[in-house]
C-alpha positions, 0 to 999 in steps of 0.5 A: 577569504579570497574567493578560489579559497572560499569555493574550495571551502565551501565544496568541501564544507557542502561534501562534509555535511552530506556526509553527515548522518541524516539527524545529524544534519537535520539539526543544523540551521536552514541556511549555512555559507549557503547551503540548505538543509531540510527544515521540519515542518510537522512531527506526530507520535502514533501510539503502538503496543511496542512504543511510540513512532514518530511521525516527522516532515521535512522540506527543502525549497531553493531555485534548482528544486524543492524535496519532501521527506517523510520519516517514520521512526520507533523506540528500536531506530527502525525507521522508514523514509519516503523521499520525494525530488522535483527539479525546478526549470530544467531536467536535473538529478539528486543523491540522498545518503540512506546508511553507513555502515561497518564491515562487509555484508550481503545486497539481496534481490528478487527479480519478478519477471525470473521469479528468482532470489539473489545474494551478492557480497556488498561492494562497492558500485553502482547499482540499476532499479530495484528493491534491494535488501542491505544485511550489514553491522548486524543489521537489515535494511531494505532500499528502493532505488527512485523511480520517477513518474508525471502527474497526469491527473485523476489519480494517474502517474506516467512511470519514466523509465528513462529516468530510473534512479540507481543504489551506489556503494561507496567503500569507506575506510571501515565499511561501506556507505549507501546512497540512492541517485534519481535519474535525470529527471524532467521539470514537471516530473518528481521522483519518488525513494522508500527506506527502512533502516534499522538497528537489528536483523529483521529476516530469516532468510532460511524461513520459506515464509520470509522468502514468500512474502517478501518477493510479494512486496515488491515496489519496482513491478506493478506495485508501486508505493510513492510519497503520496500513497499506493499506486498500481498498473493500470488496467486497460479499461481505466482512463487516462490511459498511457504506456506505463500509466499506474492508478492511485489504488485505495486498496494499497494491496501489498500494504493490506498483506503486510499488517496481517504479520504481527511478527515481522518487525519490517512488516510492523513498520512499514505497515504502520508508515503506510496506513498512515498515509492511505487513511489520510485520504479519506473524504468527508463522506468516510470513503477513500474515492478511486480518483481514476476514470473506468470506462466500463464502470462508466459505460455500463452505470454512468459512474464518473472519476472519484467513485467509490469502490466497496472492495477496495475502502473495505480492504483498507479499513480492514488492514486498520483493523489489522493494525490496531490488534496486530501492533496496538494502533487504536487511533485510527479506529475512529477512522474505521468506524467512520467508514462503517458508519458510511458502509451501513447507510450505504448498505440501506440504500443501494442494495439489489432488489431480489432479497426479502425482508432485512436481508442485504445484497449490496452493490458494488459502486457508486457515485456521489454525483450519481449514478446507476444501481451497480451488480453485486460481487460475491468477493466485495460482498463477502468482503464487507461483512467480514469487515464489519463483523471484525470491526464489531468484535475490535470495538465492541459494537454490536450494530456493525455485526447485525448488518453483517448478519442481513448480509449473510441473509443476502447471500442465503437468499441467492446462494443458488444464483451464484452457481455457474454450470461449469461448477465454477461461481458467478462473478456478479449478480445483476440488480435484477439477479442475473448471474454474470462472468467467471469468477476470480480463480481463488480470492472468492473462495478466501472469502467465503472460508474467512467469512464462514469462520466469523460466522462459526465463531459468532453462532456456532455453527456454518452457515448452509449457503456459505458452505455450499459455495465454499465448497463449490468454489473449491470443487472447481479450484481444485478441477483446475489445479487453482492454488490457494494464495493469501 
């Protein structure tokens, strides 16, 4: 073939298999006239109530860049795909095709700074940064446009504005298709993409409960979901800090919020696709480290980088917890129990002073390096028990309950410690008992009330100290006008 002939063909070969659907070009060899094509390099089945979801990896390597894409898909097609780009030698940019579809349909948004939703007929275009929801062909997706970010190491990421990624529409002759462009981005940076598609409606957008949770789940603010895991600001006291530093979070906030709604079909996917990723952090130790430095945790205790945070492990396990009752994933309990069984022995053996008897008031930090003993939260208190209580109840173990219980005998020892003059609760307790710092304006109180319904559900009957600072916390609340969010 000459070779003008042959660089035509082969463009034209190259447009036509990117316009392939996804699977579609995944099952065609790795290298074709020249052309690369990612290559699976693991498939795993997660078992779920509603059938299985299977797990599958995919890279592609050339000189220019190498990209990573992970895929999450169940027996309905609803699949969610995490991409992630890195440019070879010099800046460069990358398109992925998301979906096609037939007919007209509807681009929703919600903007974080305006606090506003908005609807707009899909046409064709080119769309700027955001997290964009696709009702078309009877169906719903969401899109988040890449985002690019640098490694600057112990868990932080530099977010490059510079190089947001944008949604194109294109019009084709029966409908539209979506693609997602990163920006230009630097060598030595990567940009990260999240996708749900599916093959069914998914949100009641006339629902106020819809419209709540999901302007909470937005990944183009302050939280941030990449290929690696969760990742959100970073607080000025965290190190090393930067203009549009976020940190790799444990907690995975919105991840944590999004497996409490059994019935949500984008919620379960999500959900499931992202614990799948947070729970394989976990160390030997049966913790998930904050790999960011604190310089107050630092200053104050001595507590270096990869420390371990009560608050946010418990929040992660307990989102596993979630998922095994909310969607049937069992599989992951062991790795609960193993953080359990680290959270008990933690419990043994860095617990404040003041309590008598087998009673617990456990400290917040620690380092496996070693470190200082840390105050006591009454949120990261609160939080641990009704962890262990609810894991006892899942899997049938009782010795996970009776810890929880000397922690409740904890707070009974201290329950007049924790109240401030202006009504409102501590924040902490000191290793020796001393009361500091205003507490958070509700997430205490949330505690308190859900592990007092634990309490009640186990005994009977309240518990007087858990009544008394429940209801001290929201005599303050409601002083304030605090509104209650979950």
């Amino acid at each position: 073939m000459h070779r003008l002939k042959q660089s035509v063909f082969l463009r034209k070969l190259r447009a036509s298999l990117f316009c392939l659907p996804l699977l579609s070009l995944l099952t065609l060899p790795q290298l074709f006239f020249g052309y690369l094509v990612p290559q699976k390099t693991s498939t795993e089945v997660i078992h779920t109530s509603a059938g299985d979801v299977t797990h599958t990896e995919y890279r592609t390597e050339n000189p220019n860049f190498t990209q990573y894409i992970r895929i999450y898909k169940d027996a309905q097609n609803t699949a969610v795909r995490t991409d992630r780009f890195l440019p070879e030698g010099e800046a460069r940019t990358h398109e992925s095709k998301v979906l096609t579809v037939t007919g007209g349909g509807t681009l929703r948004t919600y903007d974080c700074k305006a606090n506003k939703w908005s609807e707009t007929p899909l046409r064709a275009g080119t769309y700027p940064k955001g997290m964009y929801f696709v009702r078309a062909d009877g169906c719903d997706s969401i899109i988040v446009t890449p985002l690019a970010y640098r490694d600057r190491g112990t868990g932080m990421i530099e977010y490059l504005p510079g190089s947001d990624g944008t949604l194109e529409v294109t019009e084709t002759r029966d409908g539209f298709a979506l693609s997602v462009n990163s920006g230009s981005v630097p060598a030595g940076a990567f940009s990260d993409s999240l996708a749900l598609t599916s093959e069914q409606l998914l949100f009641d957008w006339n629902d106020s409960d819809t419209l709540t949770h999901w302007q909470n789940y937005c990944f183009t603010d302050d939280n941030r979901w990449c290929f690696d895991g969760y990742y959100y600001t970073a607080p000025p006291e965290y190190y090393p800090l930067g203009d549009n530093y976020f940190h790799a979070l444990p907690g995975a906030y919105i991840t944590c919020k999004i497996v409490r709604v059994p019935e949500d079909g984008a919620c379960r996917m999500l959900g499931i696709s992202m614990l799948d990723v947070m729970r394989r952090q976990q160390n030997e130790l049966g913790f998930i480290p904050s790999r960011a430095g604190s310089t107050w945790l630092k200053n104050d205790y001595g507590i270096e980088p990869g420390y371990y945070d009560t608050r946010f492990n418990t929040d992660l396990w307990l989102a596993v917890v979630n998922a095994a009752e909310n969607y049937g994933v069992t599989e992951w309990l062991p790795q609960a129990q193993r953080y359990a069984d680290f959270l008990v022995d933690y419990a043994e053996n860095h617990h404040s002073s003041v309590t008598t008897g087998d009673a617990l008031l456990v400290q917040d930090y620690w380092h496996p390096d070693g470190s200082k003993p840390t105050h006591t939260s009454l949120n990261h208190h609160s939080a641990e028990a009704i962890f262990l209580y609810r894991l006892a109840a899942s899997i049938g173990e009782e010795r996970y309950a009776l810890v929880a219980d000397r922690m409740v005998r904890g707070i009974d020892q201290t329950v007049s410690r924790w109240i401030r003059p202006d009504g409102n609760l501590h924040y902490s307790l000191s290793p020796a008992g001393v009361g500091g710092g205003a507490d958070y304006p509700y997430l205490t109180y949330n505690d308190l009330a859900e592990l007092q319904r634990l309490y009640v559900k186990r005994f009977g009957s309240p518990d007087a100290a858990i009544r008394t600072l429940a209801q001290t916390k929201l005599n303050w609340m409601r002083k304030n006008n605090v509104v209650i969010l979950y």
